[in-house]
C-alpha positions as CSV (number, residue, x, y, z in Angstrom):
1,X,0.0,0.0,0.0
2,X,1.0,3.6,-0.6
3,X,-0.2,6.5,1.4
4,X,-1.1,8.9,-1.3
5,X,-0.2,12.0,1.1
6,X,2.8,11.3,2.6
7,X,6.0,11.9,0.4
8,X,9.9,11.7,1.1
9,X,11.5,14.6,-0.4
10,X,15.2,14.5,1.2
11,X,17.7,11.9,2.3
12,X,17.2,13.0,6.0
13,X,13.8,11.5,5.7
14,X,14.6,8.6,3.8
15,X,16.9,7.3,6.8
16,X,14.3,8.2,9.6
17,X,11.5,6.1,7.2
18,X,14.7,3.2,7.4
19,X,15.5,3.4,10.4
20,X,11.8,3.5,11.8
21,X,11.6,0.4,9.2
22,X,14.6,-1.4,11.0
23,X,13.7,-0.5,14.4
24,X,9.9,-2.1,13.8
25,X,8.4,1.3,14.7
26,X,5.3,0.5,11.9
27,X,4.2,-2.9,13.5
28,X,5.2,-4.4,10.0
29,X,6.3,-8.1,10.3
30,X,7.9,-10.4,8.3
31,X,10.3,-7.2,6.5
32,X,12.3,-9.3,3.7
33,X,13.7,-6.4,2.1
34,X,13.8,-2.5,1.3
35,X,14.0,-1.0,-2.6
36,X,13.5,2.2,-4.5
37,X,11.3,1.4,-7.5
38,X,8.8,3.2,-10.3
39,X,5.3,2.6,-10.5
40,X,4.3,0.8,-13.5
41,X,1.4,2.6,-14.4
42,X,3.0,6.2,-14.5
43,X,6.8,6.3,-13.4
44,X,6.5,7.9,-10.0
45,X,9.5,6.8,-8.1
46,X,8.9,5.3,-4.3
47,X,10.7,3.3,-1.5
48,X,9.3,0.1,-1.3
49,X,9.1,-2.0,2.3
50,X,8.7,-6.2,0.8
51,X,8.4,-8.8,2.8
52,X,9.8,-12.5,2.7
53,X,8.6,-13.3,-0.8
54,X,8.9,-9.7,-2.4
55,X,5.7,-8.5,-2.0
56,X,4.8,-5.1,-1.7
57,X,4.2,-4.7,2.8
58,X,4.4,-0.6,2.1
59,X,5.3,2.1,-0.1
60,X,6.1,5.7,0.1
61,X,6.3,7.7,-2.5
62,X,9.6,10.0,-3.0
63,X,10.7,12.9,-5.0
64,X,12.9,12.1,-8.1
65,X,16.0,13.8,-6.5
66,X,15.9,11.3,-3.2
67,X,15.1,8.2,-6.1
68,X,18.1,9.4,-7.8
69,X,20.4,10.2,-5.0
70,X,19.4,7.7,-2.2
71,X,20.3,4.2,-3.6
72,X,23.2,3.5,-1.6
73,X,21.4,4.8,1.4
74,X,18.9,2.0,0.6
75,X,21.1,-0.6,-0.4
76,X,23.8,-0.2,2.5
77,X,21.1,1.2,5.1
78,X,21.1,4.4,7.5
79,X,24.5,5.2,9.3
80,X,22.8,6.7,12.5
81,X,22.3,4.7,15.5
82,X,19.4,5.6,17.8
């Protein structure tokens, strides 16, 4: 699911939404995996939240600056420790 009216437009929100991710603060279970990905149906770039078998647990959508520049942030995970 995406929340229409919530949207991630830096990298300093990206990490909060990963780390709130990693440190189970949305009650999501079974977490598999996080990716940035493009709807099909129009190209709107969001973070995807998949679970054990790649299916789509929750989306947010994000502005095309933090798809383009937040990969490795996504891929290696948040530096901060809280």
């Amino acid at each position: 699911m995406i929340n229409d009216n919530e949207v991630i437009e830096t990298l300093d929100e990206l990490e909060a939404f990963l780390l709130r991710i990693e440190n189970g603060g949305l009650g999501l279970k079974n977490v598999g995996g996080i990716a940035l990905a493009t709807n099909n149906a129009d190209g709107r770039p969001f973070v995807a939240v998949l679970d054990d078998n790649h299916k789509l647990l929750l989306g947010r959508w994000v502005t095309q600056c933090v798809f383009d520049n937040g990969k490795d942030l996504v891929r290696k995970g948040p530096n901060k420790i809280h």
